[in-house]
C-alpha positions, 0 to 999 in steps of 0.5 A, a space after each residue: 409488517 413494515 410500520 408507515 412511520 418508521 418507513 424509511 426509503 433509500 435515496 435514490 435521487 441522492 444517490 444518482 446526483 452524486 453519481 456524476 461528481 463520483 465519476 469525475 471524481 474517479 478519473 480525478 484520482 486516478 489521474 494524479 497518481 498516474 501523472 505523479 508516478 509517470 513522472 517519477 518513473 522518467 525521473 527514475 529512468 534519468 537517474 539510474 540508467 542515464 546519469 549511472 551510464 554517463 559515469 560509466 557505472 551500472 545501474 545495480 553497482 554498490 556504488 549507484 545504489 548506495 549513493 541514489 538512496 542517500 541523495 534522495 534521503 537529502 532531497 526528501 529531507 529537504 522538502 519535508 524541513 522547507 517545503 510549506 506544510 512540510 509535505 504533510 504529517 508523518 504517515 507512520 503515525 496515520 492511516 490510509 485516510 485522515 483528515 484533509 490536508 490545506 492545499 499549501 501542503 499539497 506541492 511538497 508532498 507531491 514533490 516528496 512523494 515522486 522523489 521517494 518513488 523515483 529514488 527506489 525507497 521501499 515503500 509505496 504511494 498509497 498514503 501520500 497520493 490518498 492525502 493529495 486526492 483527498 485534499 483536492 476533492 474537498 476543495 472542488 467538491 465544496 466549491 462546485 457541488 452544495 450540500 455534500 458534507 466533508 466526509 463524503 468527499 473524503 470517502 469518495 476520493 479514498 474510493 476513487 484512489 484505491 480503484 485506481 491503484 489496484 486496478 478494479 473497483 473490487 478493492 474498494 467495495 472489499 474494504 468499505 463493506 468492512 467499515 460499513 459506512 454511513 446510515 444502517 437503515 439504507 441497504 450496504 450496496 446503496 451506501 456504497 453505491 457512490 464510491 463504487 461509481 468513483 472507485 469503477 472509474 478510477 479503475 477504468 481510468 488506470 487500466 488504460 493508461 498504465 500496466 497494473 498486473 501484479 500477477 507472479 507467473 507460478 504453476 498452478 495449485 491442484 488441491 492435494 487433499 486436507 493436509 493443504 489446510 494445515 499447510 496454509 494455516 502454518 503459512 500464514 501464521 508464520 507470514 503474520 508472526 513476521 508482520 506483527 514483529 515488525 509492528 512490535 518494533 515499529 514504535 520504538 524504532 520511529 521514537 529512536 530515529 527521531 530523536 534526531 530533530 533535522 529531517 534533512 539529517 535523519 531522511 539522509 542517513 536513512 538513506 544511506 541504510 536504505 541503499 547498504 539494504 539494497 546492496 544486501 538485498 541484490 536490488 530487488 528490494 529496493 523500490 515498492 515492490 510490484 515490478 520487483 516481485 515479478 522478477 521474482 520467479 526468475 531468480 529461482 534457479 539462482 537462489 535458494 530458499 535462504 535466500 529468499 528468506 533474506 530478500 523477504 526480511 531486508 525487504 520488510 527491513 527496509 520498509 520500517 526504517 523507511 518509514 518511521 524515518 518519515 520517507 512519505 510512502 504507504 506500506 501495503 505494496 512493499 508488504 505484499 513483496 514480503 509476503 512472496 519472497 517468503 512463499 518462494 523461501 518456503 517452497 525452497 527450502 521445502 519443495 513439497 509445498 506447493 508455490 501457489 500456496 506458499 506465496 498465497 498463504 503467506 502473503 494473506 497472513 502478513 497483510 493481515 497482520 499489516 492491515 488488519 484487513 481481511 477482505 483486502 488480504 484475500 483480494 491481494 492473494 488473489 491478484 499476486 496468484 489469481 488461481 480460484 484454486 486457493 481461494 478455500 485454502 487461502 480463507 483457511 490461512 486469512 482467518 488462522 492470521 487474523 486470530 493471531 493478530 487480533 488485540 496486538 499492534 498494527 503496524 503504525 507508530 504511536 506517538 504521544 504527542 500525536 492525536 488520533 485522526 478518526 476516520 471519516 464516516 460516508 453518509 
């Protein structure tokens, strides 16, 4: 029997007064990355078709390919040595959400961000627009709402960009029932009940306003019988092996590139690797990899399973340098490219293995060994190939990657010069 004295009642009338600001929070989000990545989209469209056309050039030529990535390193590198803030701190030493940003930071990151998507850098917006929304939020929030604490804007901007960059409120809720924030009296779903108010809106808002499918057109899975466990479970250790290599490298190579102290020269010469990775890369690992994997299927008939090995490992290739020569972009997008060329590697050069299962399995083991996600790992598989038939095999292949990755690196440099930013608890 419950003890009167150490009763303790959710906050029912907290939770509904913050439903309102969570709701504007959502479309706040949302609407920056919208706005942000539409108009690095027309950028994007000026860049490679028409000012390429005007020069008599096609858009794919070694020539334009070579030469947008290195004007953007310069622009890039322009904006990080003397934009105010210097478009915020490094993300490959961060994670996903940090400590808020002052709001002078806020324009050269935005502007750094809308030219790294734009000019085809292989990475994705998930850290740049996570800072700029949740800098924004901390502002409004205070200013307009009373007796919230800093953490809980924090939280909710982070719930509210995730919602609108996947699409559904599913990834949030994932990703917060694995931090299990905030007071562990109060039952999960009420402590998740404002983020999931701003994550719902934020999704709602997106999956008006812009295409989200992530989805690879492939043949369905038919389960074939136990041996698919064993398949998935060799999959997805070779998916996290690839993942945690490229986190073994990680630090060294982001301490090796910066001992060049300019990052107008460092940004510049990255570019000029980026857009020789994407000449070998035949174009399709260039940018962050969402339209990209969906062309995917196309290039079956044209290229073999080495090939599509090589995309796959010029594609996490250009992610790393990318990001530890301080391009600001995320790595989740581009990794969950990687993880599908390697599923289409592996079905070409073994037939017999199911597509479905090979692009699932591997995907799940290298976003395990990226994020060190499990919830998220599985709700990625399940977008690139929504087939409830791999779900069991793919929970098999989640939980054989997540023993290899545990205790090892994640993939995020550590610098000795930098302190830890702690994540922000919700209450």
């Amino acid at each position: 029997m419950t003890d009167a004295a150490t009763e303790f009642r959710v906050p029912v009338r907290k939770l509904l007064v913050l439903a309102i600001p969570a709701a504007v929070i959502g479309v706040l989000c949302a609407l920056t990355l919208w706005g942000l990545s539409a108009l690095a989209k027309v950028i994007e469209n000026l860049v490679w078709q028409d000012a390429a056309g005007a020069l008599g050039l096609e858009p794919d030529s070694p020539v334009v390919v070579i030469g947008v990535l290195t004007l953007t390193g310069l622009a890039v590198g322009l904006v990080v040595k003397y934009a105010p803030g210097h478009a915020g701190p490094d993300p490959a030493s961060a994670g996903l959400v940090s400590a808020p940003l002052p709001l002078s930071a806020l324009p050269g990151l935005a502007l750094a961000l809308v030219l790294m998507l734009a000019g085809g850098v292989s990475l994705g917006p998930e850290n740049p627009i996570m800072a700029i929304n949740a800098a924004l939020v901390v502002v409004l929030g205070s200013r307009f709402v009373r007796g919230v604490a800093v953490p809980t804007w924090v939280v909710l901007s982070t719930a509210g960009t995730i919602g609108a960059m996947f699409g559904t409120p599913l990834a949030a809720a994932l990703m917060f029932s694995e931090l299990d924030p905030g007071d562990r009296r109060i039952p999960l779903w009420d402590r998740l009940f404002p983020m999931l108010v701003s994550a719902a809106t934020g999704a709602l808002f997106m999956t008006k306003v812009a295409d989200l499918d992530m989805a690879i057109a492939v043949p369905d899975y038919a389960w074939r019988g136990i041996q698919d466990v064993g398949l998935v479970v060799v999959i997805a250790l070779a998916g996290a092996g690839l993942g945690l290599a490229g986190a073994y490298v990680f630090t060294p190579l982001h301490r090796f590139v910066h001992r060049i102290g300019n990052p107008v020269l460092l940004l510049t010469l990255a570019g000029v690797v980026l857009g020789l990775l994407g000449v070998l890369g035949g174009n399709v690992t260039l940018f962050k990899g969402l339209d990209e994997m969906r062309e995917l299927p196309g290039l079956v008939a044209t290229t073999s399973g080495a090939g599509f090995l090589l995309m796959a490992v010029v594609k996490l290739v250009a992610m790393l340098i990318a990001s530890a020569s301080g391009f600001r972009g995320g790595r989740i997008f581009p990794v969950v490219f990687v993880g599908a060329a390697l599923g289409f590697a592996i079905n070409g050069m073994w037939p017999s293995v199911p597509l479905a299962l090979a692009i699932g399995a591997a995907t799940a083991g290298i976003v395990v060994a990226a994020t060190r996600s499990g919830w998220l790992s599985i709700f990625l598989v399940m977008v690139v190939v929504p087939d409830p038939d791999i779900i069991i095999p793919v929970l098999f292949a989640t939980l054989a990657a997540w023993l290899l990755v545990t205790n090892r690196p994640e993939l995020e440099a550590k610098k000795d010069d930098v302190e830890p930013v702690s994540r922000p608890a919700a209450t």
